[in-house]
C-alpha positions in Angstrom: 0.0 0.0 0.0 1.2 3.1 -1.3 1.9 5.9 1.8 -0.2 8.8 -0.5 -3.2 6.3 -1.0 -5.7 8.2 1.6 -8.4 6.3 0.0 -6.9 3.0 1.3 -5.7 3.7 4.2 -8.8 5.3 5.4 -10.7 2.0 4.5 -8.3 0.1 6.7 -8.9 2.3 9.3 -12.8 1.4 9.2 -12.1 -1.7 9.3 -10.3 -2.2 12.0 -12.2 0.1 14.3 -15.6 -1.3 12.9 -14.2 -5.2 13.7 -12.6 -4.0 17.0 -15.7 -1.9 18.2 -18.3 -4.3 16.8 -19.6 -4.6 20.6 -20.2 -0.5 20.6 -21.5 0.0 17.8 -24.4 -3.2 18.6 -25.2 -1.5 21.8 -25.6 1.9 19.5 -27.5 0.3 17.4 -29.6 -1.2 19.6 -30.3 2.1 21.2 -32.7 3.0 18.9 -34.8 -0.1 19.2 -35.0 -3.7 18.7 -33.7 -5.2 15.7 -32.6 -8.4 14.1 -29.1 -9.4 13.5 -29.4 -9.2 9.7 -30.6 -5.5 10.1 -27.9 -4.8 12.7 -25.6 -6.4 9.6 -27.0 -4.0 7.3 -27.1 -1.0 9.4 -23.4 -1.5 10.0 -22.9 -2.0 6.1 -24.8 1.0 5.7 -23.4 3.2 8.1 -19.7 2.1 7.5 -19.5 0.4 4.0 -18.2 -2.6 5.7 -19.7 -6.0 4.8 -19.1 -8.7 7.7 -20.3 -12.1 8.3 -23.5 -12.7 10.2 -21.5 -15.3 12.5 -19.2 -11.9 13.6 -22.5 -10.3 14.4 -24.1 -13.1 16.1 -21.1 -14.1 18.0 -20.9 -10.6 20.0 -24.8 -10.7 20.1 -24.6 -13.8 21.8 -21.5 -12.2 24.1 -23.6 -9.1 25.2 -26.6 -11.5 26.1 -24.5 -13.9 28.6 -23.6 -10.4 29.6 -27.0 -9.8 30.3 -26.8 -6.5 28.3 -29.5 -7.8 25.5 -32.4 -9.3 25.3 -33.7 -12.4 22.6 -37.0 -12.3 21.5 -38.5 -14.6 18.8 -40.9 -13.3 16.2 -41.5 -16.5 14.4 -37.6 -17.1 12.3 -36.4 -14.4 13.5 -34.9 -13.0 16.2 -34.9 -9.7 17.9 -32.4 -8.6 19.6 -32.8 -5.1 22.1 -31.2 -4.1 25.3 -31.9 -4.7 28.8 -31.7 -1.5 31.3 -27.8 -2.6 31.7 -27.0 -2.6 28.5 -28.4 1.0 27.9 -26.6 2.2 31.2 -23.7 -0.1 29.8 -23.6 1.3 26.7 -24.7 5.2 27.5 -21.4 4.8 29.6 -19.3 3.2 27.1 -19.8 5.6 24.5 -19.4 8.5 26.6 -16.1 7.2 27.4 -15.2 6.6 23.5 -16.0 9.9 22.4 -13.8 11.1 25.2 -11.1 8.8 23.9 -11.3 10.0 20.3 -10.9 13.6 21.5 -7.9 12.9 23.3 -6.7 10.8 20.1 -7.9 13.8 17.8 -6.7 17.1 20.3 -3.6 18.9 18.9 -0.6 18.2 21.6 1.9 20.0 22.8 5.1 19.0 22.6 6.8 20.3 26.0 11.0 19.6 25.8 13.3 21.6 28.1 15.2 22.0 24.8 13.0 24.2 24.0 12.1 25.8 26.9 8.7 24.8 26.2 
């Protein structure tokens, strides 16, 4: 990958925080309302052109329900999946604490070195 490909690089990005925040961005999800896995899938596709499996999906659904953070309901094939009252506190909490993180990521530093008398 070339260094000057932005395009690239920015899709990586995406990627990885989409894969390594999967569990967040459920709990967001779910914020709004119940919803099945396959619409959780294409919300995510929608939201962050990324395609995943449904197993990816389903395997942190079925995480945050041992967790007691979501809820199963059947409605014949399907299954709905919403929050309990933890998992809003749990992820009302969590995502506060992400958007703190990204600011800190984001926030211009300054550089103090006695060199410099900074």
């Amino acid at each position: 990958m070339e260094i000057n490909d932005i395009g690239q690089i920015e899709d990586m990005i995406i990627r990885r925080c989409v894969k390594s925040f999967l569990d967040v961005i459920i709990l967001d999800t779910l914020r709004n309302g119940g919803s099945s896995g396959y619409d959780i899938l294409n919300k995510v596709y929608e939201k962050f052109d990324v395609l995943l499996s449904a197993s990816a999906i389903y395997s942190v659904l079925d995480s945050l329900k041992d967790k007691r953070l979501v809820n199963v309901e059947h409605d014949g094939r399907r299954k709905i999946f919403s929050l309990t009252r933890e998992g809003y506190l749990y992820a009302d909490t969590v995502i506060e604490e992400y958007g703190k993180f990204t600011s800190q990521l984001l926030a211009p530093k300054i550089v103090r070195s006695a060199r410099y008398n900074l």
